[in-house]
C-alpha angles and dihedrals in degrees: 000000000000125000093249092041081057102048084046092053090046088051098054099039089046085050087056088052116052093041089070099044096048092042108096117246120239095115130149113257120266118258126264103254110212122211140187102204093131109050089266140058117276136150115278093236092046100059119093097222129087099252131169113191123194108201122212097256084056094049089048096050093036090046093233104175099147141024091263090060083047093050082049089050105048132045123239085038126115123178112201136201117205136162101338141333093306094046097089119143135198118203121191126176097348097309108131119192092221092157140344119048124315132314097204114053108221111201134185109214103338084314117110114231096170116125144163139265116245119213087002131056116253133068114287134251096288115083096056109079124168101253107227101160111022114148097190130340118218121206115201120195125212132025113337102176102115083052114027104029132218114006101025083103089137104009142299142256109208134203117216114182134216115256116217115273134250096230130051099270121164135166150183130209131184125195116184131157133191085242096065103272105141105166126160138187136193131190138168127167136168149128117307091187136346089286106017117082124185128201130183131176135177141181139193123198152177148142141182110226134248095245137068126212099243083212096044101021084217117135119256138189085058134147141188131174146147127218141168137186127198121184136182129202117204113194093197089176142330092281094030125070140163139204131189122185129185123178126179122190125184110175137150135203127202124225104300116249093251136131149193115245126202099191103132144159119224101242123191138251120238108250089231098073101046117109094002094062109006140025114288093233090046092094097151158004131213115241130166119273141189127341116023115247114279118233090256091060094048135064120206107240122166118175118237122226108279081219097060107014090227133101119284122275093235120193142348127182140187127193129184129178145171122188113188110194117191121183127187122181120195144139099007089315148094123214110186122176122198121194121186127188115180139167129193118192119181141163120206123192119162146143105268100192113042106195101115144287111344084213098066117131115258117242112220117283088006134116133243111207126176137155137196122205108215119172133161103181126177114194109185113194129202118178131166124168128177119192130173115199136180117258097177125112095234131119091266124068118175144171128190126181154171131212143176119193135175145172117201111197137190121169127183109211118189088162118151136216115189124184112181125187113213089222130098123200111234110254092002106065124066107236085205098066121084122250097215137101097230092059097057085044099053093064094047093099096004101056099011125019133259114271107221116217109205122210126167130178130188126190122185114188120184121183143168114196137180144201132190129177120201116186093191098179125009097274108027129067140167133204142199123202125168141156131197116199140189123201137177123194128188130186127185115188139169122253097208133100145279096192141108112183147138139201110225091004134284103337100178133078118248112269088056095052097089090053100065100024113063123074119283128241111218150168108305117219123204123205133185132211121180125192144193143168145127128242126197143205119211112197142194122180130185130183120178093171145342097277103052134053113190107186137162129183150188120207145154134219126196121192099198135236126282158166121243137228106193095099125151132256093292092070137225086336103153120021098195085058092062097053124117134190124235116266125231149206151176120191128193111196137176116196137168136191118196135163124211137187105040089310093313101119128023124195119197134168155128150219129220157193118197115187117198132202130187088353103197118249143150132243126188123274138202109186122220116267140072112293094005114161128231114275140177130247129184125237141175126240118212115228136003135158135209120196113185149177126217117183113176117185128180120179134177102202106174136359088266105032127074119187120184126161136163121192121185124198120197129186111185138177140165091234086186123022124138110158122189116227137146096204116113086209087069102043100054084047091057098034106219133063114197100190111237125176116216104190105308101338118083120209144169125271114209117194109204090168106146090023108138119245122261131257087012119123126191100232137035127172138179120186132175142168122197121192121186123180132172120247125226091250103051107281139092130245108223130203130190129183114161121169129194130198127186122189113238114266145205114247100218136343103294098073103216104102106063127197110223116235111247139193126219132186133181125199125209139183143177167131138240134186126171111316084346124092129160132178140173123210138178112212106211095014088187092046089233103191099186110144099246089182135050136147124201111222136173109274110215085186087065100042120122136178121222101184133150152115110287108208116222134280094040093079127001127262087063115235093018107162108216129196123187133177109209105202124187128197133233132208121244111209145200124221105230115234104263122221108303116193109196139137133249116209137176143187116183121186 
C-alpha cells in the first residue's frame, strides 16, 4: 500500500471514528438477532460460538449477491480466485484451502453444498450460488465439524432462506450501474389457504465487464443468468409441518479479466545441490518476488481460439435443487428431517495461459506455448439428514443426528498444453508446416477429433453427531458436542496426455502430422481412500447476566484424507503420487459477548489458537520418463500454528446513527515444515538444500520452518456508518459509508509473491418513502486498483535445459552427464473491480 494509499485509509477510518465518539447518545436499543448455529434458535449474544450474521435488509442495501460480496462485507473473510472459474477459495481465520477440499463449509439451509474442483484446486462451482432469496447468512468462525459435517474444517457460512409469508407480500427490485450492471429481481409470496404458504422469487442478471481483451477488444470479466426459487410451506398440523424448496440457476460467465505475469527475480540456486542434482552451471532459476505486478506493469491478453478467431466462450452453469424439510414436534421434543437432491452441470473453456494469441508467428529459436482449459463437469448431490432435538425449558438441552451425504462427479476434459520450438532440423522438418501453437490447436476437433479425457469421482460420507447442553448453576453451563464420520472416496482418472508438443519443431509431413500432434488417449488408474475419525467440542459457558456471555472452548477439525486431481499434462500416471493425509487441528479459543448501554452497543470477540498438523499442500513434480512435463504433487507438512484476534462491535448511537465495525488479527507460522524435493525450482524458492540420501537416490531438504502461512494477513478491518432521518414528507434520508481493509498476504508457502494490502469503500445514499426506496451507491469510492488475487504457476515459455558431460575432476563422479530443466513460474493475475457508480431501487406491494 502506497504512502499516500495509507494516509487516505488513516483518514477514513479516523473519520468513522470520530463521528461515533463525538454523536450523543439517546439512541433506541439495538434488535435481538436470532440464529440457528446450533441446530436451534437461540439469541445471537447467547450463543458460545463467534458468529457474524448479515440480515436481508443488509444484503439488499450492501448489494450482497455472492460470497465474494460477503468476504467484502465481514472481517476475518478472503475470497480467493485461482486457477478458473472453480477454483474459488474461502479463507477464515488463516485457514487457506491450498489443497484438499474446503476449508469453510457453505450450506443452504442446514444442507452442505460444498464440493471439490476436479483437474484445479478450489472448490467447484458449486458452493457459490446467486443468492436470490436469502432471508439472513450466518457466518460461523472456528471448527464446525461436529455441527456442521464435512467441510466446516475451519468454520461455516450458512444460507437460511426466507419461508413464504402469512400474509400477500410482493416486491421489485432493480439494480443498474453506468458500467453495464442491469440486474432484476421479482418476489411474491402469501398464503394460498389457512395452512398452506407459497413463496416465488426470480432474478435476471448481466454485466459487461470492466476490461477489455487488448487482441479482441471484447469485454471481458462479464456475466449474465437467470434463476428462479419457488417454495411451498405446508402447516399439517400444530406440531407437523412441511417445507419444499426448488431453486434453478442458468448463468454464464465470460472469460475472467485475468492475466500471466512474467515479472520475476533470478534466484539462486543453493551450492549443495550443483553438480550432484543439478547441472553445475545451472546456478538459478527465475521465480516471482515480492510485490505482484500493479495494473500499470501488466496488459491484459487473452488468446482467442485458433478455431474461431474469437475469444473463448468461458463458462456456463446449471444448477438445479430441491431441499424437502419435514418437523415434527412432539413429547418435549422436536425430529426434523431434512433431504437434498442437487445437480451442477458446467462447462469451462477458457484460454490457460494467458499470455497472448496462440497464433502468433514464432520468432526463430523461440517457443510458442499456448493452453486451453475444457472442461464439461456433472456433480450430482444426495443428502439426507434426520436430527431429533430437545424443546423443553429444562437444565439439559440436547441434539442428536444422522446424515448421509454424497457427490457423485464425471468430467469430461478435452483440455490442451502445446509447447512449440521455433527450430527445424535440416532434411527432417517440413518447412511448410507452422511453428505455432494455434495452428496445431486449431486441428485438434476440426481435422482431427477431440480426445476426451475421462475422469469420475464418488464420495460417500456417513456420520452420527450429538449435542448436549448442562446448565449446572444459574449462571454456568457446559456443553459436549462431537461427530464421528466415515467417508469413502474413489477417483478414476485417465493416464494419457493433454500435450502437443515437439522437440525441434514439427518434424513430420502433413499427413502425419495428425498422427503425432493432438492429445493422447491412455490406460485409466482408480485409487480409494477411506477415512474415519471423530472430532469434539469442549464447551464453557458463563453467564453472569443478560447482558453479558463469557465462553471458552477446546475443540478439534479433520479434514480428511484424500486423493488429488490437479496432476500435470501426463494425466492421472501414478495413483500413490497423488495421495494426501488428513489435516488436523485443535483450537483453544476464549470469547465473550456483552451489551452496554441499555442494549445500545454490543462488543463481542474472541481470541484463538489454532494448532495445525500435516496441513495439505502441493510441491512441484517431474514425472520419470523421457520428455515427461512439470507436474504438481501434494504433500503434508507437518506442524503450523495461528494465533488471532476477533473484535465485533455493533452501536446505535443516536436515533439516527448506526456505527458497526469488526477488525481480525492473525499471526501465523509453520513451527515445523522440511519437504523433499530434487527440483531446483523448489530449492531457490525455498532458499536452502540440505543433502539427504533415501535408499539409493539422494535429494534436497528445505526447511521452510518459521515460514508464515499463506493467504493470511495480518490485519482485516470492516467499518460502516448508517444514518437514517425522517423527511418532512413521510419518508427517511438514508446514508451508507462502509470501508474495508485487508493486510497484504503471501500467495503460497514459500513466502516470496506477496499479495499488497488494499482499502475499499463504498458510498451510499438514499431515500425511502412508503413501498418506494432509491438509492444511489459508488463501489470503490477511492478506485483502489491493487491486484487482491494471483496464482504462481509453472511458466513452459520460460523453460530452459543446462545439460552436458562434466568433465573430472569438476564434480565427482567424474564424467557424470547432467540434464536439468530449469523451470520458472509465472504469475497468473486478476484484474480488481474499478470504481462503479448505479443506482438500487425498490417497490414493494
Amino acid at each position: 500500500m502506497t504512502e499516500i494509499r495509507k494516509a487516505r485509509f488513516s483518514a477514513v477510518i479516523l473519520g468513522v471514528c470520530a463521528s461515533a465518539l463525538i454523536a450523543p447518545v439517546y439512541a433506541q436499543e439495538l434488535e435481538e438477532i436470532v440464529v440457528v448455529a446450533r441446530k436451534r434458535e437461540e439469541s445471537l449474544q447467547e450463543v458460545p460460538i463467534s458468529i457474524a450474521t448479515i440480515s436481508a435488509e443488509d444484503m439488499e442495501v450492501q448489494g450482497i449477491e455472492s460470497l465474494e460480496d460477503i468476504a467484502r462485507q465481514t472481517a476475518g473473510i478472503i475470497f480467493d480466485k485461482g486457477y478458473g472459474p472453480q477454483d474459488v477459495r474461502v479463507v477464515m481465520r488463516g485457514l487457506s484451502p491450498t489443497r484438499g477440499r474446503p476449508n469453510v463449509a457453505v450450506l443452504l439451509d442446514d444442507v452442505d453444498i460444498s464440493g471439490e474442483a476436479i483437474r484445479t484446486a478450489g472448490s467447484s462451482l458449486t458452493v457459490n450460488p446467486r443468492l436470490i432469496d436469502v432471508e439472513r447468512i450466518e457466518i460461523v468462525r472456528g471448527p464446525q465439524s461436529a455441527l456442521y459435517g464435512r467441510s466446516a474444517f475451519g468454520g461455516a457460512i450458512h444460507y437460511v432462506t426466507r419461508r413464504p409469508s402469512e400474509e400477500r407480500l410482493g416486491k421489485v427490485a432493480i439494480d443498474v450501474s453506468a458500467e453495464g450492471k442491469r440486474e432484476l429481481t421479482v418476489s411474491a409470496s402469501g398464503p394460498v389457504s389457512d395452512n398452506f404458504f407459497v413463496g416465488f422469487n426470480a432474478a435476471s442478471w448481466s454485466e459487461d465487464g470492466y476490461y477489455q481483451n487488448l487482441i479482441t477488444g471484447a469485454d471481458v470479466g462479464g456475466q449474465e443468468g437467470i434463476g428462479a426459487t419457488l417454495t411451498a410451506a405446508l402447516d399439517v398440523s400444530d406440531s407437523f409441518r412441511l417445507t419444499a424448496r426448488v431453486e434453478i440457476t442458468d448463468d454464464e460467465f465470460g472469460p475472467a479479466a485475468s492475466t500471466a505475469s512474467q515479472h520475476r527475480t533470478f534466484l539462486a540456486a543453493p551450492a549443495a545441490g550443483l553438480g550432484v542434482l543439478w547441472h553445475p552451471d545451472a546456478t538459478g532459476v527465475d521465480q516471482p518476488f515480492g510485490p505482484v505486478a500493479t495494473m500499470d506493469e501488466l496488459t491484459l491478453t487473452l488468446s482467442t481460439d485458433p478455431r474461431t478467431g474469437k475469444d473463448y466462450p468461458g463458462t456456463t452453469r446449471e444448477v438445479v435443487r430441491g431441499h424437502l424439510r419435514a418437523e415434527l414436534e412432539f413429547g418435549g421434543a422436536l425430529l426434523t428431517s431434512i433431504t437434498h437432491v442437487g445437480t451442477v452441470e458446467s462447462v469451462q473453456y477458457f484460454d490457460a495461459q494467458r499470455t497472448g494469441d496462440s497464433s502468433a508467428p514464432v520468432r526463430p529459436f523461440g517457443i510458442s506455448v499456448a493452453g486451453e482449459t475444457n472442461f464439461e463437469t456433472e456433480t450430482d448431490l444426495f443428502s439426507q439428514e434426520v436430527r431429533l432435538s430437545s424443546t423443553g425449558e429444562g437444565p439439559l438441552t440436547w441434539v442428536v443426528g444422522g446424515l448421509y451425504w454424497s457427490d457423485d462427479t464425471h468430467q469430461n476434459e478435452h483440455s490442451i498444453t502445446c509447447i512449440m520450438h521455433g527450430f527445424r532440423l535440416p532434411f527432417v522438418a517440413d518447412p511448410s508446416l507452422p511453428i505455432s501453437c494455434g495452428h496445431w490447436m486449431s486441428r485438434v476437433g476440426t481435422a482431427v477429433p477431440r480426445v476426451n479425457h475421462p475422469w469420475d469421482r464418488e464420495i460417500s460420507h456417513v456420520s452420527a453427531y450429538g449435542l448436549v447442553d448442562w446448565q449446572f448453576t444459574d449462571a454456568w453451563d457446559v456443553g459436549f458436542e462431537a461427530r464421528y464420520v466415515s467417508e469413502e472416496l474413489v477417483v478414476d482418472g485417465p493416464h494419457s496426455s493433454t500435450l502437443i508438443t515437439n522437440a525441434f519443431g514439427p518434424p513430420v509431413p502433413p499427413h502425419l502430422a495428425s498422427l503425432f500432434f493432438v492429445p493422447r488417449t491412455g490406460p485409466r488408474n482408480t485409487d480409494e481412500v477411506d477415512d474415519s475419525y471423530l472430532v469434539p467440542k469442549l464447551v464453557l459457558r458463563y453467564r453472569p447476566s443478560d447482558e453479558q456471555t463469557w465462553y471458552g472452548s477446546i475443540s478439534r477439525g479433520v479434514k480428511p484424507a484424500g486423493i488429488s486431481t490437479l496432476v500435470g499434462p501426463q494425466g492421472y500416471d501414478n495413483p500413490e503420487v497423488y495421495r494426501f493425509d488428513a489435516e488436523e487441528i485443535t483450537v483453544y479459543e476464549f470469547g465473550w459477548k456483552t451489551s452496554w448501554m441499555d442494549n445500545r452497543l454490543r462488543f463481542n470477540g474472541a481470541v484463538f489458537y489454532q494448532d495445525f498438523s500435516d496441513k495439505q499442500l502441493t510441491t512441484q513434480y517431474l514425472p520419470p520418463g523421457e520428455g515427461a512435463v512439470l507436474g504438481s504433487r501434494p504433500e503434508n507438512a507437518s506442524a503450523a500454528k495461528i494465533t488471532g484476534i476477533e473484535i465485533d462491535t455493533t452501536a446505535v448511537l443516536t436515533d439516527n446513527l448506526t456505527m458497526n465495525w469488526g477488525y481480525t488479527w492473525l499471526d501465523s507460522e509453520y513451527d515445523e515444515y522440511a519437504k523433499l524435493s530434487s527440483s531446483i525450482s523448489d530449492a531457490v524458492r525455498g532458499g536452502t538444500c540440505e543433502l539427504v540420501t533415501l535408499g539409493n537416490n539422494t535429494t534436497c531438504l528445505i526447511d521452510l520452518t518459521g515460514n508464515e502461512i499463506e493467504d493470511v494477513p495480518q490485519h482485516q478491518l470492516f467499518a460502516g456508518i448508517s444514518w437514517r432521518s425522517p423527511m418532512a414528507n413521510g419518508g427517511e434520508f438514508m446514508v451508507d459509508f462502509d470501508v474495508q481493509y485487508q493486510g497484504s498476504r503471501y500467495e503460497a508457502e514459500w513466502n516470496l509473491l506477496e499479495i499488497e494490502s488494499y482499502m475499499l469503500a463504498d458510498l451510499r445514499v438514499g431515500v425511502s418513502r412508503g413501498p418506494w426506496t432509491a438509492m444511489l451507491y459508488v463501489s470503490n469510492l477511492f478506485d483502489d486498483d491493487t491486484m487482491r488475487s494471483a496464482l504462481s504457476a509453472p511458466d513452459f515459455a520460460g523453460i530452459s535445459v543446462v545439460a552436458g558431460f562434466v568433465p573430472p575432476p569438476r564434480v565427482p563422479p567424474p564424467g557424470r552427464v547432467f540434464v536439468t530443466q530449469l523451470f520458472p513460474n509465472s504469475t497468473n493475475i486478476y484484474y480488481p473491480d474499478p470504481r462503479e457508480f448505479g443506482l438500487r431501487a425498490s417497490y414493494t406491494f
